[in-house]
N, C-alpha and C positions, 0 to 999 in steps of 0.2 A: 378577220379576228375570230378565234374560238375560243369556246370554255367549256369546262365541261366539269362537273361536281359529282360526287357520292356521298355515302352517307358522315364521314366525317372529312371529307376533301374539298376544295375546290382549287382549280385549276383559271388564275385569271388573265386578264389584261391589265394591264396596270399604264393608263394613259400618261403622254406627256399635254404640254401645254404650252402656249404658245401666252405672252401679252402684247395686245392687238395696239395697244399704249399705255402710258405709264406717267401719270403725274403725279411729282410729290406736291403738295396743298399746304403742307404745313409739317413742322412738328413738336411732338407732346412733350408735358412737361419728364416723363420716364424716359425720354429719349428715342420712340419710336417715332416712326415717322408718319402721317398723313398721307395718303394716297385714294389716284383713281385709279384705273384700270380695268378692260377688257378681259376677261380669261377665255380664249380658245382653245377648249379640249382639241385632242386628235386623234386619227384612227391609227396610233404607235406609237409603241411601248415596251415595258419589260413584263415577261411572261412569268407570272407570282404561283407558285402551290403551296398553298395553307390547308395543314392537316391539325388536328388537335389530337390529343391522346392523354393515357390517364396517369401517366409521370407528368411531373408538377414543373418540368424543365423548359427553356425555350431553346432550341436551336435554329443558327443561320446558315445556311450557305449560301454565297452570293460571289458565285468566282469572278475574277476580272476587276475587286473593285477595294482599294487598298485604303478601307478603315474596318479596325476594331469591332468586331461583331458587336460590340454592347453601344458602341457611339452610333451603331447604324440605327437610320429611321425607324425603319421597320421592325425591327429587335427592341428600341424602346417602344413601339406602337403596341405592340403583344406586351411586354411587361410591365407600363402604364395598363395597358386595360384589366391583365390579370391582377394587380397592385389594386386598383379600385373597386374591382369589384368582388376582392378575396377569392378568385374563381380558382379550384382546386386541381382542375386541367391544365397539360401545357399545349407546347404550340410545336412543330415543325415548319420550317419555313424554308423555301427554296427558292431564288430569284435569278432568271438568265435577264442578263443588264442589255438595253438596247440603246437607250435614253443615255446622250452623254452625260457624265460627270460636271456639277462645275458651270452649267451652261446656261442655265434658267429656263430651263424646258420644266421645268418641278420634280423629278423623277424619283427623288429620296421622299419630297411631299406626299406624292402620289402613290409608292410605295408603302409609305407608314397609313395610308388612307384605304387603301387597299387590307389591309392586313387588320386593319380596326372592324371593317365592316366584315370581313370573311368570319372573323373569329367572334366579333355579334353573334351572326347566323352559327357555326360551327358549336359555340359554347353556349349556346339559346340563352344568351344573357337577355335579349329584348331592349335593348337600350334603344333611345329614341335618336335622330338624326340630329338633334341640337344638341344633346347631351354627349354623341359622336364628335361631333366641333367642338363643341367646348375641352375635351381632350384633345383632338388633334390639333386648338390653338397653341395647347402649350406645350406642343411639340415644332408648330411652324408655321408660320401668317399664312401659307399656301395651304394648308394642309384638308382647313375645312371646305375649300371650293373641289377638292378630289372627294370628300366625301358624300355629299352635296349630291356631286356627281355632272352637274349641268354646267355649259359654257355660260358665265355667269359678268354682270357686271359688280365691280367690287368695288368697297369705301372702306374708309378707317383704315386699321395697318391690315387690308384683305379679308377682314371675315366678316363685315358687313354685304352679303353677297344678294345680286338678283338673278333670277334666270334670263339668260338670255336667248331669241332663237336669229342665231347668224349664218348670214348668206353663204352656200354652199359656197368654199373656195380650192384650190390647191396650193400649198405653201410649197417652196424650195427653202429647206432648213440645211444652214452651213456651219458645221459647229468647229472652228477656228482648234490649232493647238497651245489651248492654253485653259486654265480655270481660273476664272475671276472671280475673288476674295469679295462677296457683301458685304461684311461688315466693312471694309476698304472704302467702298462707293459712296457707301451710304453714310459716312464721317467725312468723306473727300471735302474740302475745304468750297470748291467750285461746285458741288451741287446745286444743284437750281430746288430750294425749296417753299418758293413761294406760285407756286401756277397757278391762277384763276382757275376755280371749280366748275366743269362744264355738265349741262346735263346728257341722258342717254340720247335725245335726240338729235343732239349738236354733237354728239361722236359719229352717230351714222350718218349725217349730212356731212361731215366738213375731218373726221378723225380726229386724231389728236398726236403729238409725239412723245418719245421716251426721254424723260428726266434726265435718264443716268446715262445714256450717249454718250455725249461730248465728256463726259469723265473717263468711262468706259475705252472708249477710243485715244484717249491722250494716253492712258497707263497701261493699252494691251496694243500695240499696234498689229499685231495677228488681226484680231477686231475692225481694226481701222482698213485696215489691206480690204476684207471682206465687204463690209460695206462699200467701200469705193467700187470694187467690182459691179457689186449686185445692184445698186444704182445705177448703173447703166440700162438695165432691162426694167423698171419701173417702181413700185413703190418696197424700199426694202428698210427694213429694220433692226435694231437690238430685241432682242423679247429680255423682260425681264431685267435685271442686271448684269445680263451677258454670263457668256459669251458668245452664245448663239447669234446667230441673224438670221432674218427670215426676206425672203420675196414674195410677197403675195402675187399669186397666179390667177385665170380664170379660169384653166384645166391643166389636167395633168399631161398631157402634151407641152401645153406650152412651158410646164416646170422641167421638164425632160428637154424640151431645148434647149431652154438656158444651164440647165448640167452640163449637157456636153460642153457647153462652153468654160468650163470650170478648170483651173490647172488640176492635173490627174491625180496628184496627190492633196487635196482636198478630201475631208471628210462630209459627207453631205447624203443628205436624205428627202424626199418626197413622203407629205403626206397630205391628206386631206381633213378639213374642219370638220368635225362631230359637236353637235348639240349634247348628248348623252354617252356619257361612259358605259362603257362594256362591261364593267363591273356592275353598274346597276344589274344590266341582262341577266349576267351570270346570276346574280342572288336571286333574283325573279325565276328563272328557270329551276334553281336549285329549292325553293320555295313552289312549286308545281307540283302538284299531284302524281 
């Protein structure tokens, strides 16, 4: 991973993420729902350049990725922050996409989290990291554990977050051809929203699994194909609400076995667990002397 900043640039990482499990516990009377969850940063992502300049404009490019620059993440992330805090600079923003669409790796989360804390730093606004979340909540329940920065354990609808430090692994990530609709899952009639609440030491002893699965896999069977595979070679999962799946590995070899093994036209990726975003680094370097 690299980054590299000037005096009005930064050049970042922009991680994806993995959920390790996924319970829904309940839900609220506004209709959100109750959850637990792991969050496993990774070392891969979309590579973000955030410049500010002194027209009052935001521009996006983000080839490859077929919404409306103003619906994007990260285009409302710059014009929410420049909205709040009257800031008289705009933004340039440029994104090469790595992170599937659609899949629950967080990558539009992570992106608009990315672009909040660049343009922090960029527009010396000095906003504090709580005041960071509490904008990037009401942009997207994932948004504050990207800003955060840290693989984190999470409660409420996701922004009740802990840091967490988890065991070095390597993932085999499969991301299926199809994108699976949240809002769909998470109304689906069969969700399971009543799981006993466990705590952090009873996830690392014993895990936990994903809520939205057995939904997820009834209405994509893309999904369904994947998983049946990847259970074959040991413990594989949904992250998130799909459509991704993961295989937890113990190195990167043996995720590189079980690729091979994979029909050739599959889309699939190897990464490994990161405790700390590369975004933190970046702002820390670019904050150096």
């Amino acid at each position: 991973m690299t980054h590299t900043a000037s005096g009005s640039s930064l050049v970042l990482t922009s991680p994806a993420k993995l959920n390790l499990f996924l319970h829904i516990t309940g839900r609220r009377a506004d209709g959100y729902h109750e959850l637990q969850t792991a969050f496993q940063l990774l070392d891969y992502g979309d590579q973000i350049r955030v410049a500010s300049h002194d027209a009052p404009d935001i521009q996006l490019s983000c080839p490859g990725v077929n919404v409306a620059m103003t619906d994007n993440l990260a285009y409302r992330a710059a014009a929410l922050l420049q909205t709040q805090t009257e800031h008289a600079q705009g933004a340039r923003i440029a994104i090469e996409k790595h992170i599937p669409a659609g899949g629950g790796l967080g990558g539009g989360s992570s992106n608009a989290a990315a672009v909040l804390l660049a343009l922090n730093h960029l527009w010396r606004l000095d906003l504090t990291p709580e005041q960071l979340c509490e904008l990037g909540l009401s942009l997207g329940a994932d948004v504050p554990v990207f800003v955060r920065g840290y693989s984190a354990w999470a409660e409420g609808v996701g922004e009740e977050l802990s840091p967490l430090d988890l065991p070095e692994k390597h993932f085999l990530v499969v991301a299926p051809e199809c994108s699976v609709a949240t809002a769909e899952v998470f109304k689906h009639r069969e969700l399971t929203r009543n799981t006993a609440p466990i705590t952090i030491a009873t996830f690392f002893a014993a895990g936990g699994q994903n809520d939205c699965e057995s939904v997820v896999r009834s209405l994509y069977p893309e999904v369904d194909n994947a998983l049946n595979l990847l259970k074959n070679f040991g413990t594989a999962r949904l992250t998130g609400t799909g459509g991704c799946v993961f295989l937890t590995c113990d190195s990167e070899a043996a995720a590189k076995a079980v690729q091979a093994q994979l029909p050739s036209d599959w889309r699939s990726f190897i990464a490994a667990g990161i405790n700390r975003s590369p975004v933190l680094d970046a702002l820390q370097c670019a904050l150096s002397p």
